[in-house]
C-alpha positions as a Python dict, from the first residue, in 0.01 Angstrom:
ca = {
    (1, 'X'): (0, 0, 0),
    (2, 'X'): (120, 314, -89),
    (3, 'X'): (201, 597, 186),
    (4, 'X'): (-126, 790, 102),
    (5, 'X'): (-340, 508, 64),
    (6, 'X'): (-243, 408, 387),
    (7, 'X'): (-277, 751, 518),
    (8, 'X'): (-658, 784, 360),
    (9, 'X'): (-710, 445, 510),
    (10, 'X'): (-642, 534, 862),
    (11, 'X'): (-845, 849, 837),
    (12, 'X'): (-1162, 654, 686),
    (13, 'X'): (-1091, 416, 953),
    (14, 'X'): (-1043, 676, 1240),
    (15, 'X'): (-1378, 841, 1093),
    (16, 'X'): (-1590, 527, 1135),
    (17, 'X'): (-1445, 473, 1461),
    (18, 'X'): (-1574, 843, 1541),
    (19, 'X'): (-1896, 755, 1412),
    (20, 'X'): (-1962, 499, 1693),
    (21, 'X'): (-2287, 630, 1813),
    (22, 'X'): (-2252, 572, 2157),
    (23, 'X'): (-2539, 808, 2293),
    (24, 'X'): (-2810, 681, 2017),
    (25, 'X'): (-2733, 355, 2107),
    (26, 'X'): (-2715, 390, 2502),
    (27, 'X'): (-3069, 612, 2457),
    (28, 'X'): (-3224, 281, 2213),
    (29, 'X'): (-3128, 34, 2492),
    (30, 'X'): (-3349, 244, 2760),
    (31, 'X'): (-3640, 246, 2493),
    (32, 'X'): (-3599, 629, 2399),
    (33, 'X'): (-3443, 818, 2067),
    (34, 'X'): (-3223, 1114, 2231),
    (35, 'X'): (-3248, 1297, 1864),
    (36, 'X'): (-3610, 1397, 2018),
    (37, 'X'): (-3535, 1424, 2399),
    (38, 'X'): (-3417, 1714, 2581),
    (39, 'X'): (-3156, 1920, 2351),
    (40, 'X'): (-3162, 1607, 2094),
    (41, 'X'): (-2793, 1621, 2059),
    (42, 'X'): (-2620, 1302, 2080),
    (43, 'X'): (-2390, 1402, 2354),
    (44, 'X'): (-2317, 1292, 2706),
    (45, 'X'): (-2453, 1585, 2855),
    (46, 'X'): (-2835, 1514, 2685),
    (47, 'X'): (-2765, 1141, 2843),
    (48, 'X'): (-2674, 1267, 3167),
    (49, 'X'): (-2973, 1477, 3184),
    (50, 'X'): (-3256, 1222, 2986),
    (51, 'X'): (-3115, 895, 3138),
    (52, 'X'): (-2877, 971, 3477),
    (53, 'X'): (-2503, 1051, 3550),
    (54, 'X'): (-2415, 677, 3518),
    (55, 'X'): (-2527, 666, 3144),
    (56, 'X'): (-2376, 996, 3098),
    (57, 'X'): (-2014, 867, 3199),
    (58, 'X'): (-2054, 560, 2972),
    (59, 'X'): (-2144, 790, 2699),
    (60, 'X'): (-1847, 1016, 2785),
    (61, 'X'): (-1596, 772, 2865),
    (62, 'X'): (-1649, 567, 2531),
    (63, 'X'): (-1658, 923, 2304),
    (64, 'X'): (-1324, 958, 2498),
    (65, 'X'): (-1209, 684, 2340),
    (66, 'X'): (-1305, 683, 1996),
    (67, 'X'): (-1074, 1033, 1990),
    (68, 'X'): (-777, 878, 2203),
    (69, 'X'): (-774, 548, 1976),
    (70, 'X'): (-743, 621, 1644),
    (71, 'X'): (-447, 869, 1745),
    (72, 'X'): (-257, 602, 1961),
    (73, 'X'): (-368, 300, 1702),
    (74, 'X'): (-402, 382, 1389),
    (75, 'X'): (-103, 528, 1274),
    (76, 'X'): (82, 212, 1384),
    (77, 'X'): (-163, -20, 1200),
    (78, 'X'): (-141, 121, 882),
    (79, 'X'): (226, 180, 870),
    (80, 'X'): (190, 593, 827),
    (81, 'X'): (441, 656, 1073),
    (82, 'X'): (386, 784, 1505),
    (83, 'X'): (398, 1122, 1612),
    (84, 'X'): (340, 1428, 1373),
    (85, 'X'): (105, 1499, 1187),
    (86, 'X'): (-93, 1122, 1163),
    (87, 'X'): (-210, 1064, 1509),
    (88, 'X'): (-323, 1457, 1468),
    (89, 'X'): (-516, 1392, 1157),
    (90, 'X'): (-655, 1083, 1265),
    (91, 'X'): (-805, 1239, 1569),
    (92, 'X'): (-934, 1521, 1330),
    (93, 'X'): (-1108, 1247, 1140),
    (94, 'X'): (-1255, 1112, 1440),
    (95, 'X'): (-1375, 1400, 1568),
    (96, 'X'): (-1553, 1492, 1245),
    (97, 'X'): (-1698, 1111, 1268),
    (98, 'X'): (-1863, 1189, 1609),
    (99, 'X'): (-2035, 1541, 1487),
    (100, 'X'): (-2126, 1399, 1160),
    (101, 'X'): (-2155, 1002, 1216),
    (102, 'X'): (-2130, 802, 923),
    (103, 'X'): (-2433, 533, 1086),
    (104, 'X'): (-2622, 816, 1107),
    (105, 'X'): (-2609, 938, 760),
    (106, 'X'): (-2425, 1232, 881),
    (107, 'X'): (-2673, 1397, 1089),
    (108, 'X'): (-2736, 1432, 1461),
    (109, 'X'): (-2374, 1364, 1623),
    (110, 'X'): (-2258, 1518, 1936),
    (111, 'X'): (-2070, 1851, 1958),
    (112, 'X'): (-1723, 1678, 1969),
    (113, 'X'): (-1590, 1781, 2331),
    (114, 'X'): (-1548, 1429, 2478),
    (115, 'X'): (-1409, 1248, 2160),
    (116, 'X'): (-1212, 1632, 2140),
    (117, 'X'): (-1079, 1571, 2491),
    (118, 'X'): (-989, 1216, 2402),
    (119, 'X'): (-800, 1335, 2132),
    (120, 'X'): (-559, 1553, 2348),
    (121, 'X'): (-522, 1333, 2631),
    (122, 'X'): (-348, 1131, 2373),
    (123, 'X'): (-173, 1376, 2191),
    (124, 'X'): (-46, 1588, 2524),
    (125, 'X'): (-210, 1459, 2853),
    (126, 'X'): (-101, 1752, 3113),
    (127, 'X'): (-252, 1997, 2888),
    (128, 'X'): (-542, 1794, 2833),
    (129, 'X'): (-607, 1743, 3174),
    (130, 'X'): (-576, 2119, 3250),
    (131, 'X'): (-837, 2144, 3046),
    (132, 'X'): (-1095, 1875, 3176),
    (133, 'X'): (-999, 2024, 3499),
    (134, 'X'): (-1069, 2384, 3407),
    (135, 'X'): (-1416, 2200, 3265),
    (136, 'X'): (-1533, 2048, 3594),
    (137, 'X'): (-1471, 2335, 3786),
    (138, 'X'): (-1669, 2601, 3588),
    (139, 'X'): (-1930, 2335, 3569),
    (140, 'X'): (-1933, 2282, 3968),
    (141, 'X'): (-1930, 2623, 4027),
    (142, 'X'): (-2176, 2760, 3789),
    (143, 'X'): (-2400, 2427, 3660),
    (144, 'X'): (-2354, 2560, 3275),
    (145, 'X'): (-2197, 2219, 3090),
    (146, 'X'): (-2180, 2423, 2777),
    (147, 'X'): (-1954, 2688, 2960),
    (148, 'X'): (-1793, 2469, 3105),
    (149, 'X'): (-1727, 2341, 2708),
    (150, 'X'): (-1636, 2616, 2620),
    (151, 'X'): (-1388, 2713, 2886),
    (152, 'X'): (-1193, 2438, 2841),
    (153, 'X'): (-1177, 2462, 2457),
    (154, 'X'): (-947, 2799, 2568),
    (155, 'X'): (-793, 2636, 2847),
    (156, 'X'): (-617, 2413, 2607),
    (157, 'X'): (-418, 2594, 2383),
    (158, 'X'): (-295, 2805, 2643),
    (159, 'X'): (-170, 2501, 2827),
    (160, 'X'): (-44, 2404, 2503),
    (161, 'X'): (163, 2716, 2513),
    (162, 'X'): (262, 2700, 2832),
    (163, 'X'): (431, 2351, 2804),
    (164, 'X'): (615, 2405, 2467),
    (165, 'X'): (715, 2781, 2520),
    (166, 'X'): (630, 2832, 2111),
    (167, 'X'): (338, 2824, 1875),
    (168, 'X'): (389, 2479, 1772),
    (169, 'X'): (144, 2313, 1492),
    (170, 'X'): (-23, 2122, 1785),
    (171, 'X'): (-104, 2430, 1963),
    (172, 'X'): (-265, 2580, 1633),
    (173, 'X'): (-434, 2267, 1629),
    (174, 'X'): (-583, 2267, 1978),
    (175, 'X'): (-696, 2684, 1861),
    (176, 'X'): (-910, 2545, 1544),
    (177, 'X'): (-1059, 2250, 1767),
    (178, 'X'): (-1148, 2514, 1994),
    (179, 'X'): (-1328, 2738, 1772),
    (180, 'X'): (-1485, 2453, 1631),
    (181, 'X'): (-1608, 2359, 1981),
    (182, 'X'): (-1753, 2745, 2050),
    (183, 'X'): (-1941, 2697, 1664),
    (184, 'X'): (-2073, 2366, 1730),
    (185, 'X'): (-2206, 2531, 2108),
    (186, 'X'): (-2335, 2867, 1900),
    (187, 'X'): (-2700, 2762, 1988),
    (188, 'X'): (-2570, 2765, 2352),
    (189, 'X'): (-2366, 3101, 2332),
    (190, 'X'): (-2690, 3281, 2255),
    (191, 'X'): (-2941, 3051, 2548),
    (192, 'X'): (-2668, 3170, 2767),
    (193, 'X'): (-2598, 3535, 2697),
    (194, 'X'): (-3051, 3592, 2712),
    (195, 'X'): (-2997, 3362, 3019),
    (196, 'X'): (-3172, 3062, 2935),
    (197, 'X'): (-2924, 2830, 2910),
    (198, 'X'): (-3040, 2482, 3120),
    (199, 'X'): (-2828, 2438, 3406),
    (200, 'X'): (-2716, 2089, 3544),
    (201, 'X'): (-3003, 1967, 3780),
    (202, 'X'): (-3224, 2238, 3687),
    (203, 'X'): (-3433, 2399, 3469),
    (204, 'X'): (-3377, 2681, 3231),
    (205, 'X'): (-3404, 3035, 3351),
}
């Protein structure tokens, strides 16, 4: 196999792994479609809130994955080479898998933060886990997932930063995932600047 066949085979690959739909599937074993439930996004959050936290860290955990594998794995398997740029492009692909899922004809993914976070934790785990970090507190503190989202989508780069001193291509990287992240949370931007974002455990205002 030549070097870009085996490069677009790992990204196909990476983007079917990204298309896993965990949350549809987690929502069609407990009898209910999450496309018409709560925010219908396919997302852990939309599981946490429709079917319970336990459900919700499944959901997460596994759209962890599906980032973090196809960066550690795939390269290897398909003989493209470890480090820079394949594990990055591979997680690219699977990120666009989970947003736009191939077993759901491309419609009605998630908004990419866990598989996103998976991703990094692969690629550079301190700054990664800044990040998650900088997530659960805003999310303890104020009950806003999305902010909390959003947050860490600008946590990351500057972590990024912080460890490698430069602008590296990863840390350019981390800045388009992270305005991807705050256009895929637009509808959320705009509930929470009129104030009627939902809040974990509650409501909307």
């Amino acid at each position: 196999m030549s070097p870009v066949a085996a490069l677009a085979a790992a990204l196909v690959a990476a983007y079917i792994i990204g298309s896993f739909p965990t949350a549809h599937l987690v929502g069609r074993a407990n009898g209910i479609d999450l496309r018409t439930v709560g925010s219908g996004n396919l997302g852990a959050t939309n599981v946490f809130r429709t079917l319970g936290w336990q459900w919700g860290l499944l959901v997460y955990v596994v759209d962890g994955l599906k980032g973090a594998l196809p960066v550690l794995w795939l390269p290897g398997v398909f003989g493209v080479g470890p480090g820079w740029p394949w594990g990055v492009l591979c997680g690219l692909a699977a990120i666009m898998g989970h947003v736009r899922p191939v077993f759901l004809l491309g419609k009605g993914g998630g908004k990419g933060v866990a598989t996103a976070s998976g991703v990094f934790v692969a690629l550079a785990p301190v700054p990664a886990l800044c990040a998650v970090a900088a997530f659960v507190i805003v999310v303890a503190f104020t009950r806003y997932v999305s902010l909390g989202s959003l947050v860490g989508a600008v946590v990351l780069p500057v972590a990024l930063l912080v460890q490698h001193r430069a602008i590296t291509p990863l840390v350019m990287v981390s800045v388009a995932v992270g305005g991807f992240v705050f256009w895929t949370h637009r509808d959320n931007i705009g509930r929470l600047r009129r104030g009627e974002e939902r809040r974990v455990g509650g409501r909307a205002s």
